[in-house]
C-alpha positions as CSV (number, residue, x, y, z in Angstrom):
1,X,29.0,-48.0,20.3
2,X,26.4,-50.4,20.7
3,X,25.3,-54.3,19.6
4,X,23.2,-52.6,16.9
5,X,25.8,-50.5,15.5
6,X,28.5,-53.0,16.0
7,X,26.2,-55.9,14.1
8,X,25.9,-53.4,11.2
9,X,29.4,-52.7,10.9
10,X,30.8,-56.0,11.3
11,X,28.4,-57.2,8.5
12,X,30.1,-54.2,6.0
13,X,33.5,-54.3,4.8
14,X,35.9,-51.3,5.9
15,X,35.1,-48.4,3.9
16,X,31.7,-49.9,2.3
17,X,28.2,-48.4,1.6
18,X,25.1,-48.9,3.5
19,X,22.3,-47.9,2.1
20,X,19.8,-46.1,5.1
21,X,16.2,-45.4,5.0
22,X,15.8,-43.3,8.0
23,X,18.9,-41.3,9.3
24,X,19.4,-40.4,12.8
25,X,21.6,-40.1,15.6
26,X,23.2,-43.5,14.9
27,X,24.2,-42.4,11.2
28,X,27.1,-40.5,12.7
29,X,28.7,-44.4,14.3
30,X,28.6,-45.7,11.1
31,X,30.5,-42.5,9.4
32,X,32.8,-42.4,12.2
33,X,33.6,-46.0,11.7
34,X,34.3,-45.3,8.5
35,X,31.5,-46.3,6.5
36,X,29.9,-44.7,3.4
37,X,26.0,-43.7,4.3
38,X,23.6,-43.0,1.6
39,X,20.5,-41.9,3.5
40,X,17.2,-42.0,2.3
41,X,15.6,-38.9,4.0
42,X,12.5,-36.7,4.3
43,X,12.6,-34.7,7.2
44,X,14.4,-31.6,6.1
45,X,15.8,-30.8,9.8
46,X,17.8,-34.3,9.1
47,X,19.3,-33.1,5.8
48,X,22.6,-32.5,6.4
49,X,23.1,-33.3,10.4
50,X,25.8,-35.3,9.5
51,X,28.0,-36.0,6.5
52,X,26.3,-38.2,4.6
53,X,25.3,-38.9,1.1
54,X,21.3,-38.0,1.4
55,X,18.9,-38.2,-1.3
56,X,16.2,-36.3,0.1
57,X,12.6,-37.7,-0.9
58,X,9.4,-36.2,0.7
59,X,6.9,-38.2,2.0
60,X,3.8,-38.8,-1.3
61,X,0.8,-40.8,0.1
62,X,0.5,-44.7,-0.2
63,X,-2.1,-47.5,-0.3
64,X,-1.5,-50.8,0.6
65,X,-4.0,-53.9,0.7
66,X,-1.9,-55.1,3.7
67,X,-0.6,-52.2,5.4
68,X,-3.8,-50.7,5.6
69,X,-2.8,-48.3,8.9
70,X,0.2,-46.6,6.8
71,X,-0.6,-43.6,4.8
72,X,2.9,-42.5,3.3
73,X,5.9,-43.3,2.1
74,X,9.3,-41.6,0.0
75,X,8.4,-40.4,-2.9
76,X,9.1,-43.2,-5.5
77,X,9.9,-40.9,-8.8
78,X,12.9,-40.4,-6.5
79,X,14.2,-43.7,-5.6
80,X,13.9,-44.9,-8.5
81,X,16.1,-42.1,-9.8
82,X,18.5,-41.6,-7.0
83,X,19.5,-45.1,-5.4
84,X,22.6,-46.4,-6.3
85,X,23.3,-50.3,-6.1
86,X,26.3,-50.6,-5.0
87,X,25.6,-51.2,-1.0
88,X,26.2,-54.3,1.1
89,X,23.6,-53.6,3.9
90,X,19.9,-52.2,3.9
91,X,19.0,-50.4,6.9
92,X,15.3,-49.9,7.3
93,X,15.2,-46.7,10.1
94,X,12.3,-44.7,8.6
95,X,10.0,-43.8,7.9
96,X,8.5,-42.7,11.1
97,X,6.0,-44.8,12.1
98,X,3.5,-42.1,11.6
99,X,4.0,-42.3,7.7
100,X,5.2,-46.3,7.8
101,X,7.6,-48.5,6.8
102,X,5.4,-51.3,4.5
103,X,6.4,-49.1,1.0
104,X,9.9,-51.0,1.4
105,X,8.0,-54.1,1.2
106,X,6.1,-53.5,-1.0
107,X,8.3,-51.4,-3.4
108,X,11.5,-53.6,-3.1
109,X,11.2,-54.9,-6.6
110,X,10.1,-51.6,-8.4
111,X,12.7,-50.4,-6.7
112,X,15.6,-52.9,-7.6
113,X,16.8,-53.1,-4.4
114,X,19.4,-55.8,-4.1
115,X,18.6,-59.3,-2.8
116,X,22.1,-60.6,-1.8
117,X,22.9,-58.2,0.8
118,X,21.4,-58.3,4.8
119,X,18.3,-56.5,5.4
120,X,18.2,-54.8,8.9
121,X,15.3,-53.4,10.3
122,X,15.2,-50.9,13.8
123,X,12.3,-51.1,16.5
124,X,11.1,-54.6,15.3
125,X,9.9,-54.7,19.2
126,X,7.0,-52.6,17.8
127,X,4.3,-55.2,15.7
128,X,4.2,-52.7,12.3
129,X,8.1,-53.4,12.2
130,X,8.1,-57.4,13.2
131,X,5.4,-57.5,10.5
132,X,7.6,-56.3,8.0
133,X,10.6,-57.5,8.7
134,X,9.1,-61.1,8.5
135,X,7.2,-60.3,4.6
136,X,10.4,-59.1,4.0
137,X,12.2,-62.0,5.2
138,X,9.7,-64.3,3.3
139,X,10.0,-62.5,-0.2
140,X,13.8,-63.3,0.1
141,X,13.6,-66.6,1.4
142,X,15.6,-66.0,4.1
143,X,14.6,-66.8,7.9
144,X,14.7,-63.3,9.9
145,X,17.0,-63.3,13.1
146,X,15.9,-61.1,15.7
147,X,18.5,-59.7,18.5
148,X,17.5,-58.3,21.6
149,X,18.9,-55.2,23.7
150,X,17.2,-54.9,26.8
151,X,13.7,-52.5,25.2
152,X,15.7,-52.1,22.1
153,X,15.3,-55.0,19.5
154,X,16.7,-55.4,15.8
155,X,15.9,-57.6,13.3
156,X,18.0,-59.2,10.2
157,X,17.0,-61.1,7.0
């Protein structure tokens, strides 16, 4: 276990849902500490690494006046249909940075996502990521908080 891992689950009540954009090897901590996972996922050699509720949702190209540089995000049709709102975290892990992350942003209200739950974002030590998690942080009105881990850094609004 790590401070990143630890920070999520401590902010999750035993036995509640996280909702995941991204999974990877840190999915598995959260299951084994006995949290639900619904990961939002679209790399098929993910699907089904771990046991995890996945709603698979290929990347479809995006435009964005501010995040110009990123070219694609999960498939919205999909979201829309599949996301359930009955989380207490958001964890923003993906996508990779070659597709982007700025569709959360700028899909959070299409999308419903919930505004009374913490919002935390990997890799803000890279500017894309800081960038988002502080429009994030400004659309909710809440202040972000970054911690630091040595080269890893994680951020939460």
């Amino acid at each position: 276990m790590n401070n990143f891992h630890d920070y999520i689950i401590n902010c999750v009540s035993p036995g509640g849902r996280i909702l995941e954009f991204g999974s990877g090897e840190g999915t598995k901590l959260l299951l084994d500490a006995g949290l639900i996972v619904t990961s939002v996922e679209h790399d098929n050699d993910w699907l089904g690494r771990v046991p995890t509720d996945y709603i698979y949702a290929p990347i479809e190209p995006f435009k964005s006046d501010y995040y110009i540089e990123e070219t694609g995000w999960y498939k919205l049709s999909i979201l829309k249909r599949e996301i359930v709102h009955n989380y207490e975290l958001i964890l923003v892990d993906g996508p990779t940075r070659l597709q982007g992350r700025g569709g959360f942003d700028v899909y959070f209200d299409e999308l419903g996502l919930r505004r009374d739950v913490p919002v935390v974002f990997d890799d803000v030590h890279r500017l894309w990521e800081f960038r988002l998690m502080g429009n994030v942080g400004h659309k909710l009105g809440r202040n972000p908080v970054v911690h630091v881990q040595g080269d890893r850094w994680f951020g939460v609004v």
